[in-house]
MIKE-703639 format. One line per 8 residues: number of its first residue (from 1); their letters; for each residue y negated, z negated, x negated of N, C-alpha, C. Coordinates in steps of 0.1 Angstrom, whole numbers. Each point is the difference from the previous one (the first is absolute). Example, Ala and Ser with C-alpha at 12.3 -4.5 7.8 and 13.67 -1.06 7.14 Angstrom:
<atoms>
1> as> 57:-78:-132:-12:0:9:-12:0:-9 | -11:7:4:-11:0:-9:-11:-8:8
</atoms>
This chain:
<atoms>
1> xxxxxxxx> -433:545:252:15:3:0:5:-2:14 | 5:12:8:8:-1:9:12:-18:1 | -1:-2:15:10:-9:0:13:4:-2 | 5:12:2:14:4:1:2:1:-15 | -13:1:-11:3:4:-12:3:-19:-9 | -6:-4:7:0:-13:-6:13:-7:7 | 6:1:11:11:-8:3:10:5:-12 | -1:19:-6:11:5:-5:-4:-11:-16
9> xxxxxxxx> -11:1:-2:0:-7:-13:7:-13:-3 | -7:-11:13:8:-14:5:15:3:-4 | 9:8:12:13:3:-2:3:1:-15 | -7:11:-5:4:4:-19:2:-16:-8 | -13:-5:2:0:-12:-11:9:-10:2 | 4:-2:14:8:-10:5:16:5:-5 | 0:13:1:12:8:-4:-4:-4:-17 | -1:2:-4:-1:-4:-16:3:-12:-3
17> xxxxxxxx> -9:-10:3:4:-13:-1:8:-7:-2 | 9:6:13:12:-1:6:11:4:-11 | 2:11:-3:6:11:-11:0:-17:-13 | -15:3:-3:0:-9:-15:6:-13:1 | -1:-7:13:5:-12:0:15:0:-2 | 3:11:8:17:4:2:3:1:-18 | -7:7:-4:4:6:-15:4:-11:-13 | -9:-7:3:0:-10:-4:4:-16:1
25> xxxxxxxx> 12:-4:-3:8:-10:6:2:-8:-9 | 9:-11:6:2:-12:-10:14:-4:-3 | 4:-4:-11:14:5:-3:7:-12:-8 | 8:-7:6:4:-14:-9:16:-3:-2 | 7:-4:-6:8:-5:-2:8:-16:0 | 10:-8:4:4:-13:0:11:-2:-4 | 0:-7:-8:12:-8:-7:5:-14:-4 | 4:-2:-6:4:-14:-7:0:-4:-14
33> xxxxxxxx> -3:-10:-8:-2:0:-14:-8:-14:-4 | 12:-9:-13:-4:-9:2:-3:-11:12 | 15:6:9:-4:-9:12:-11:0:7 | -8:9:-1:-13:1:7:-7:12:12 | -2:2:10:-4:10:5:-13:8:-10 | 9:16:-3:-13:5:-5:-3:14:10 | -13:6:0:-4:10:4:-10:6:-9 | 4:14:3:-10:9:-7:-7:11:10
41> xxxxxxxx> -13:-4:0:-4:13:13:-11:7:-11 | 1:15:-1:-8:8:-3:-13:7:11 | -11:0:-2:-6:4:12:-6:16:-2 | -2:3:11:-8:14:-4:11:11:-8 | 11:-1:12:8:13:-6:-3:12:11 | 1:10:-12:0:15:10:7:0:3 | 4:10:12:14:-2:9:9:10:-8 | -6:11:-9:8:4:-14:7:-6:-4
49> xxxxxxxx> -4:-13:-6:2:-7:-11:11:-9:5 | 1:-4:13:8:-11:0:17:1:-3 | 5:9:-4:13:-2:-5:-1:0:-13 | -10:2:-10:-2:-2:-10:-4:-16:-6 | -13:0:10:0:-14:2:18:-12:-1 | 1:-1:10:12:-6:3:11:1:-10 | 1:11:-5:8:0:-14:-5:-6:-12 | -14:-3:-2:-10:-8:-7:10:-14:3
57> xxxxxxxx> -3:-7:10:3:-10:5:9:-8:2 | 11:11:0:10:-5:-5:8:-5:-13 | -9:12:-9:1:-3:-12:-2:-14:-5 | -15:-7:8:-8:-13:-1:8:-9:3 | 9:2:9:13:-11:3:9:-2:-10 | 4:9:-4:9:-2:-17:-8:-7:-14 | -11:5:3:-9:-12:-10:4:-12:6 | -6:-1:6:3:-19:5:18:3:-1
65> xxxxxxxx> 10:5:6:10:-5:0:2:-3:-20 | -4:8:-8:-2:0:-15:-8:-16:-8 | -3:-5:7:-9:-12:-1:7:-8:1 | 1:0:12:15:-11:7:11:-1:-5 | 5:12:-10:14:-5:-4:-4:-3:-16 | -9:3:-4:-7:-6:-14:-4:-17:0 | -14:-3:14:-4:-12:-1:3:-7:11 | 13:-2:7:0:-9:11:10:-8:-4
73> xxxxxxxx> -9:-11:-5:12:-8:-3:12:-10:8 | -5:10:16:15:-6:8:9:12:1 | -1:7:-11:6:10:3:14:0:-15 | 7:-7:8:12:-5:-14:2:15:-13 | 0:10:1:1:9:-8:-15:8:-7 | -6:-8:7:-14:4:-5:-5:2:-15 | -5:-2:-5:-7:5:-16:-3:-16:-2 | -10:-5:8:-8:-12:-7:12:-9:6
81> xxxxxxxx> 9:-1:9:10:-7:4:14:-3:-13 | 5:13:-7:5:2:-10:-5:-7:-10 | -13:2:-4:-7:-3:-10:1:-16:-2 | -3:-7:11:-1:-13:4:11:-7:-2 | 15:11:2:12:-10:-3:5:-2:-12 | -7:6:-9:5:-1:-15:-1:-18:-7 | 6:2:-5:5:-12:-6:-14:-10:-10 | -5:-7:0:-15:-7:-17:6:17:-9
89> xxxxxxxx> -8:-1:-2:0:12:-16:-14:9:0 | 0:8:-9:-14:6:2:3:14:2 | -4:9:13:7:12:4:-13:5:5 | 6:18:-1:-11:6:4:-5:-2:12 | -12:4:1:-5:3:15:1:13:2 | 7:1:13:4:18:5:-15:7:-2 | 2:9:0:-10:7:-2:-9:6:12 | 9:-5:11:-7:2:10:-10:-11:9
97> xxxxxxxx> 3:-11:-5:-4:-13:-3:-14:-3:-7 | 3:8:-11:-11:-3:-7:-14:-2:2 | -4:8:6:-19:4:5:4:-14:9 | 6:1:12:-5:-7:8:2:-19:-2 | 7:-2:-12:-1:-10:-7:-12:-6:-5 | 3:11:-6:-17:-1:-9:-11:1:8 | -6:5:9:-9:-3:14:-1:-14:1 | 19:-5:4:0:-9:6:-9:-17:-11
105> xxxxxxxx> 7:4:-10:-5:-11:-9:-19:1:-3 | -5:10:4:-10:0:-5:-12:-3:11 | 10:-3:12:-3:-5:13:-3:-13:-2 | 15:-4:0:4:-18:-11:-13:-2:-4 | -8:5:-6:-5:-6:-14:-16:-1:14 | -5:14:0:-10:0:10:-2:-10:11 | 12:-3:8:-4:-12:9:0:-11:-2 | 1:-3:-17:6:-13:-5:13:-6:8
113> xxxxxxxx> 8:9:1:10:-3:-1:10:-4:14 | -9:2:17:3:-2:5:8:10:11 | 2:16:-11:10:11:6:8:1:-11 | 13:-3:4:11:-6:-15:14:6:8 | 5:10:-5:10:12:4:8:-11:-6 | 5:-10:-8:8:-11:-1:8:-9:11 | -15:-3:6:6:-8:11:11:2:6 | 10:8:3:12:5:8:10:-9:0
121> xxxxxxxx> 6:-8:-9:3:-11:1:1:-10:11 | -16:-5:2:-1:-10:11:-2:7:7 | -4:12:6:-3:10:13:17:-2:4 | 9:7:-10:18:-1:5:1:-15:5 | -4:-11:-11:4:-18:5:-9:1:19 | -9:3:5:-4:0:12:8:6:6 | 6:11:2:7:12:6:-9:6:11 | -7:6:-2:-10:5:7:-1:14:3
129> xxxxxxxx> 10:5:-13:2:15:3:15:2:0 | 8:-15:-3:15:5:-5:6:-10:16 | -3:-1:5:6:-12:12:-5:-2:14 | 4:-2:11:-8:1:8:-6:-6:11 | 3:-19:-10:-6:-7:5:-6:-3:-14 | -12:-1:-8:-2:-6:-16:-2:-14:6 | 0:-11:-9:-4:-10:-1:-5:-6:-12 | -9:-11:2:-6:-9:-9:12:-5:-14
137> xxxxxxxx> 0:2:-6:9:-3:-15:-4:-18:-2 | 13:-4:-11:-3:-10:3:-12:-2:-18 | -7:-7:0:-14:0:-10:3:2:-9 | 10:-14:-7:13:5:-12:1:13:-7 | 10:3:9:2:14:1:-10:10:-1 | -10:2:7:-12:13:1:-3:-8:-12 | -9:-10:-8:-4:-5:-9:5:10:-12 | 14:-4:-3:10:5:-12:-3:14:-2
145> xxxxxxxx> 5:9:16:-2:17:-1:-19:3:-1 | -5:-10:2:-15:7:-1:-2:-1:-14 | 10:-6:-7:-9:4:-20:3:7:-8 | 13:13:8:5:8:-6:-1:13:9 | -14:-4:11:-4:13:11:-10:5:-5 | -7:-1:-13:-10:9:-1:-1:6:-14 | -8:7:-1:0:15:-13:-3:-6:-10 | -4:-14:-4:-1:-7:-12:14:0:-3
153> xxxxxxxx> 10:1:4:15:3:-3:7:8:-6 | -7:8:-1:4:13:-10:-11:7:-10 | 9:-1:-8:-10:10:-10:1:16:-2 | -10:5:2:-4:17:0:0:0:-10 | 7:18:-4:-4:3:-15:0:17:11 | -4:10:-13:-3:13:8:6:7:9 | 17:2:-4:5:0:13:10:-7:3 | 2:-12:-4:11:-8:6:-2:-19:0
161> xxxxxxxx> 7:-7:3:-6:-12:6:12:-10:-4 | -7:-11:-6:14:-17:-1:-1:-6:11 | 7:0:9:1:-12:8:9:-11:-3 | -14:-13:6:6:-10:-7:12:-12:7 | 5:8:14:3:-6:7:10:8:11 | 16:-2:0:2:9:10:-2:-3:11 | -6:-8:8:-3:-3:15:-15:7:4 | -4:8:-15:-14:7:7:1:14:5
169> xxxxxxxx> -5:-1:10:-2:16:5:-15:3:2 | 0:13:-3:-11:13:7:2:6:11 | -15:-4:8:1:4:16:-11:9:2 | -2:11:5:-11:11:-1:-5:-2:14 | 7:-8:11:-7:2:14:-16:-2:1 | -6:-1:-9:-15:-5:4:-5:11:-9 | 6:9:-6:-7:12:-2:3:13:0 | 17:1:2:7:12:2:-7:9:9
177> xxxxxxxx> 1:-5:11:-3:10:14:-13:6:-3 | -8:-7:-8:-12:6:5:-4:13:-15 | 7:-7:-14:5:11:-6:3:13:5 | 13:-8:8:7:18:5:-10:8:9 | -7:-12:9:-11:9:6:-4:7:-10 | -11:-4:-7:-7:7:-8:7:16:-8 | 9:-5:-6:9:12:-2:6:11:8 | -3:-2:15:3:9:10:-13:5:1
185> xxxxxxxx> -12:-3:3:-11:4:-1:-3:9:-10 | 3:-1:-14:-6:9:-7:12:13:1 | 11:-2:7:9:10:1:-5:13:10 | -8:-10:7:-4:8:15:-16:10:-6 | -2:-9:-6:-15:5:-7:2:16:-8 | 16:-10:-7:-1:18:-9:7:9:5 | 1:0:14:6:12:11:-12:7:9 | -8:-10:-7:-14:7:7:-2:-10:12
193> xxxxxxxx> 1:-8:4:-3:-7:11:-8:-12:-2 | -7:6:10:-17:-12:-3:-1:-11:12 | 8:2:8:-4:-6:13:12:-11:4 | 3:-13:-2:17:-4:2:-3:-16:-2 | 14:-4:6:-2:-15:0:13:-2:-1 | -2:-10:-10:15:-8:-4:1:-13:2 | 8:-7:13:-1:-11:2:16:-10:-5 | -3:-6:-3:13:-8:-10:-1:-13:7
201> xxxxxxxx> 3:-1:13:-3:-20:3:-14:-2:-1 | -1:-9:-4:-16:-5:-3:-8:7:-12 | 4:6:-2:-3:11:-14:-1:13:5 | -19:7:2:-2:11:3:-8:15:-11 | 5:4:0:-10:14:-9:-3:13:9 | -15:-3:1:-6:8:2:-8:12:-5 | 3:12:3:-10:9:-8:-8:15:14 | -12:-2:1:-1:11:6:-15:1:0
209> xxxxxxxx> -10:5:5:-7:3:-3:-12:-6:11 | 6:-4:13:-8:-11:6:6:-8:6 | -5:-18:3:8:-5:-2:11:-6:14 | 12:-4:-6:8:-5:12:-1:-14:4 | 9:-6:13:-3:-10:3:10:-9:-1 | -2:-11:-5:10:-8:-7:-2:-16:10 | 11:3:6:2:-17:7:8:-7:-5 | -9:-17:-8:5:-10:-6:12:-5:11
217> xxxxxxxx> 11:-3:-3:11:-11:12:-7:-14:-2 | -1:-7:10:-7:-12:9:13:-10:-12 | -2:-10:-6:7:-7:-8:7:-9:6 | -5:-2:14:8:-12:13:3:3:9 | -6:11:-1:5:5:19:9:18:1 | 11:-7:3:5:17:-4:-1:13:12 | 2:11:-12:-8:10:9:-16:5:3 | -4:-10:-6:-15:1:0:-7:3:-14
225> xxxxxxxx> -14:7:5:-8:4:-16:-10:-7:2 | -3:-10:-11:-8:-4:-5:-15:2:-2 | 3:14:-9:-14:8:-5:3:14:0 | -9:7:0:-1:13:-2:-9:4:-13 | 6:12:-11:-7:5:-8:2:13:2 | -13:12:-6:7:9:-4:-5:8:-9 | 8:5:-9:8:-2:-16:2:20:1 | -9:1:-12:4:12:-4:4:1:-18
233> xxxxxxxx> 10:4:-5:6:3:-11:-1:-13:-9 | 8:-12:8:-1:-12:-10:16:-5:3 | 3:-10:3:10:-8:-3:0:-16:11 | 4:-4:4:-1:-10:6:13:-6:6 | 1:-16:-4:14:-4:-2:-3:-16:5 | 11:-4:11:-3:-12:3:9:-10:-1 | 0:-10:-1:9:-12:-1:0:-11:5 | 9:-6:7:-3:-12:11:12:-12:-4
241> xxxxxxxx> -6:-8:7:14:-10:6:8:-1:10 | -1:16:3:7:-3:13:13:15:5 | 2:2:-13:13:13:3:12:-6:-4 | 0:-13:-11:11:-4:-1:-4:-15:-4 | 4:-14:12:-5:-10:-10:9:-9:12 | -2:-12:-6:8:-11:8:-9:-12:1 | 2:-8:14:-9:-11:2:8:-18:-1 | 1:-5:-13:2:-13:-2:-4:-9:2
249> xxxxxxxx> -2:-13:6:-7:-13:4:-12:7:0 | -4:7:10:-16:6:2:-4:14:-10 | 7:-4:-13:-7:11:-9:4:14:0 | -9:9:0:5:15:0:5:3:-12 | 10:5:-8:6:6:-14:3:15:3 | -6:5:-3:4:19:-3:3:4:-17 | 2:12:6:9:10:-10:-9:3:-14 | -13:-5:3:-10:3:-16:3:-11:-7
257> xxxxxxxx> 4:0:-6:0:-12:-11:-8:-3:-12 | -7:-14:3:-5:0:-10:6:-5:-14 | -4:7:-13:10:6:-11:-4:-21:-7 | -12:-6:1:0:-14:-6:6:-13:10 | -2:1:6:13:-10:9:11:3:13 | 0:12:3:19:4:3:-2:2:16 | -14:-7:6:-2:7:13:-10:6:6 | 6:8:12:-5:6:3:-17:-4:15
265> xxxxxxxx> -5:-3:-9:-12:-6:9:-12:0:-1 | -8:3:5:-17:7:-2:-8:-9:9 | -15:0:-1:-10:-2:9:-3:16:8 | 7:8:-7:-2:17:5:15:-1:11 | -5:7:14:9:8:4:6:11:-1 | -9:4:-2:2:16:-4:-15:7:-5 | 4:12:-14:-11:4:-8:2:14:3 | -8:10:1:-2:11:-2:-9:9:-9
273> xxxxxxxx> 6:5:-11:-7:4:-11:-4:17:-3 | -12:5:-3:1:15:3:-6:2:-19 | 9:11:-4:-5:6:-13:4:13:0 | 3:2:-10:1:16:-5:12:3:-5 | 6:-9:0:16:1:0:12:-6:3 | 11:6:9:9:-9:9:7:-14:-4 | 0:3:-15:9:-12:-6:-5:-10:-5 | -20:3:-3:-6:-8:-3:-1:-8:16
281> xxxxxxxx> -7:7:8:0:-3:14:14:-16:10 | 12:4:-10:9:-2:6:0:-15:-7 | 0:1:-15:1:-11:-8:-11:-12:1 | -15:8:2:-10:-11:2:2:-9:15 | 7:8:7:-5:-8:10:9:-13:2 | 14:0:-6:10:-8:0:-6:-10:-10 | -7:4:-14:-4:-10:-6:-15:-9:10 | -9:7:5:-12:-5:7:7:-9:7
289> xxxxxxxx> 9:3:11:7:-10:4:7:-13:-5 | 4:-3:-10:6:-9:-7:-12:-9:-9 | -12:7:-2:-12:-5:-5:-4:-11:6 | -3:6:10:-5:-8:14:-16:10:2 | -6:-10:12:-12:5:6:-10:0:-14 | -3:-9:-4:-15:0:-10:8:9:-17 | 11:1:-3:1:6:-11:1:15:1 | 6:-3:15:2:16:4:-6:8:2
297> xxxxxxxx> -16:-5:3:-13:7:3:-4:4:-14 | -1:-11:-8:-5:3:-14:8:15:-2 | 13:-1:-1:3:11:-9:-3:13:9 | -1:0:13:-7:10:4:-12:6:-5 | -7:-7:2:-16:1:-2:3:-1:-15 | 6:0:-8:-2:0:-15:5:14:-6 | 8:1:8:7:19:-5:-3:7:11 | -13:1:5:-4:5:9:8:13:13
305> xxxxxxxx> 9:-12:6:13:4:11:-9:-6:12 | 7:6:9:-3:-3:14:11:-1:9 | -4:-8:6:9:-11:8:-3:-13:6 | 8:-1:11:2:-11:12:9:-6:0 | -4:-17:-2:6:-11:0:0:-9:16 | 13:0:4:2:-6:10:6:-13:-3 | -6:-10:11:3:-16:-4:-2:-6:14 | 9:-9:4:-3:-7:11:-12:-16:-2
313> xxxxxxxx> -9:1:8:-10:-7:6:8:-17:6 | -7:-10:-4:4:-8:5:7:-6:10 | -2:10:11:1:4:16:12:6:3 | 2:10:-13:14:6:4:-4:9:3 | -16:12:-6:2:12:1:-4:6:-12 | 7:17:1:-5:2:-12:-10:11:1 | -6:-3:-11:-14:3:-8:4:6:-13 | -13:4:-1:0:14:-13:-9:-3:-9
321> xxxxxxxx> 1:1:-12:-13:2:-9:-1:19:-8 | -3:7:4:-3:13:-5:-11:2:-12 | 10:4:-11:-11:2:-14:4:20:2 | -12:7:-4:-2:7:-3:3:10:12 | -3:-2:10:14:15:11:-15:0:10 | -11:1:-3:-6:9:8:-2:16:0 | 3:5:-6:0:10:-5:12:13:8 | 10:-8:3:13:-2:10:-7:3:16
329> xxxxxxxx> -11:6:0:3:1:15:-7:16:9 | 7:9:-6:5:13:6:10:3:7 | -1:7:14:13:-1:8:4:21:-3 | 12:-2:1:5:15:3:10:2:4 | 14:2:-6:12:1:10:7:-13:-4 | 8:-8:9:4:-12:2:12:-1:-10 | 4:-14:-2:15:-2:-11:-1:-16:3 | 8:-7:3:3:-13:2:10:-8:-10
337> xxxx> -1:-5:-11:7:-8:-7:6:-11:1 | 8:-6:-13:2:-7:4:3:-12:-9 | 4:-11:-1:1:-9:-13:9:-4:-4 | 2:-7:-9:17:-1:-1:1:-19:-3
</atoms>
């Protein structure tokens, strides 16, 4: 082949490439919900497609804003907020409520008990989400509200519920978001979209076809990533002590609470849990956290999940125990998470 014929070829393919790359773009959206930074990026749009796209996307913001005014229970006009102010008696559960109730209790029962949509009670007695300094309660006090913070408090019937206490509330934060992920995802799915990432805070869903790159947040040092995975069509959701917590005579207290004695305190710094669905994703990792290190592994390795347990070292660094996440290490286009 002539060289003048082969530079024209060079030029062509370089000219193509060029074209496909252009054609093909990346397309994301940002908002608010639940107090939380969320993003949705779609990857791999034709340059056709992208006002169609983007009208997709928007749509995906109204889901979550639809979530949020159903399950945020700082959201005074809310569904589960309403629901909450009713008076002892036995009342329905909205109907929009329902599934994710029932999830939730069947969660309850699965971790033995240590992801309890009850607790809201002493989460409010801390003020962790309602104030903006929380502080340590006095024992008394958290004692009394911790025996009327959990789901042994009410009795289920098919669709409606006795509560046996008016000081009890239902709090969805430990599995709403990653719900509503998930329910954005299958929205996107049945628009025909294969390729997309839904990031909710520390609650991520992924679906595409090879995999993206997911950086864990450093649990002590801010601004930094810890670990790197990457994660094609799963779920991965992390939880720490360190997005909302306060430091008392030395001790750290955060915003997870544990549902059998009222604080918030682990041998875990922070857990990262990967499955096959956002809300399972979102729920295990707040209960692994509250387990601690050796029970938390078990239930990993027992319902065969994968995930990284971070814990500080005698020394004052932290260290990891990784069950199951070799499998986790394909690189392709980048995505940086984050934890909550």
């Amino acid at each position: 082949m002539k060289i003048g014929h082969v530079l024209k070829y060079a030029i062509l393919v370089a000219f193509l490439v060029s074209c496909s790359k252009k054609e093909k773009q990346k397309v994301s959206v940002s908002f608010l919900a639940f107090s939380t930074d969320i993003k949705i990026t779609v990857f791999d749009v034709p340059e056709s497609e992208i006002g169609n796209v983007t009208k997709i996307l928007n749509d995906a913001e109204d889901i979550f804003g639809y979530f949020n005014s159903e399950m945020n229970v700082y959201e005074p006009n809310s569904t589960i907020s309403r629901f909450n102010g009713n008076a002892i008696a036995k009342k329905q559960i909205p109907s929009s409520l329902r599934k994710i109730i029932g999830i939730s209790r069947n969660i309850h029962k699965y971790t033995d008990k240590y992801f309890d949509i009850a607790i809201q009670p002493v989460v409010e007695l801390w003020g962790f989400n309602t104030v903006s300094s929380p502080s340590k309660p006095d024992s008394i006090e958290l004692s009394e509200i911790l025996k009327i913070s959990n789901l042994d408090r009410y009795n289920f019937f098919t669709d409606s519920v006795l509560v046996t206490d008016n000081r009890c509330k239902i709090g969805l934060g430990g599995i709403a978001k990653g719900y509503a992920a998930d329910s954005t995802g299958e929205y996107l799915a049945s628009k025909g979209i294969e390729n997309f990432i839904v990031a909710v805070g520390g609650d991520i869903l992924l679906k595409s076809k090879s995999p993206k790159t997911v950086g864990i947040r450093h649990p002590r040092v801010k601004n930094e990533i810890i670990d790197t995975l990457y994660i094609a069509d799963a779920a991965i959701s992390t939880s720490g002590d360190y997005e909302k917590f306060m430091i008392n005579e030395g001790v750290r207290y955060c915003h997870i609470i544990n549902p059998f004695t009222g604080y918030g305190v682990s041998d875990i710094v922070s857990v990262s849990i990967i499955s096959e669905k956002s809300y399972l994703s979102d729920a295990f990792a707040s209960a692994v956290f509250l387990m601690g290190r050796e029970k938390g592994r078990y239930f990993i390795e027992k319902n065969k999940l994968s995930g990284i347990i971070y814990f500080m070292s005698d020394e004052g660094i932290v260290l990891s125990d990784r069950i199951n996440v070799d499998r986790y290490s394909k690189n392709d286009e980048d995505f940086t998470g984050t934890g909550k």
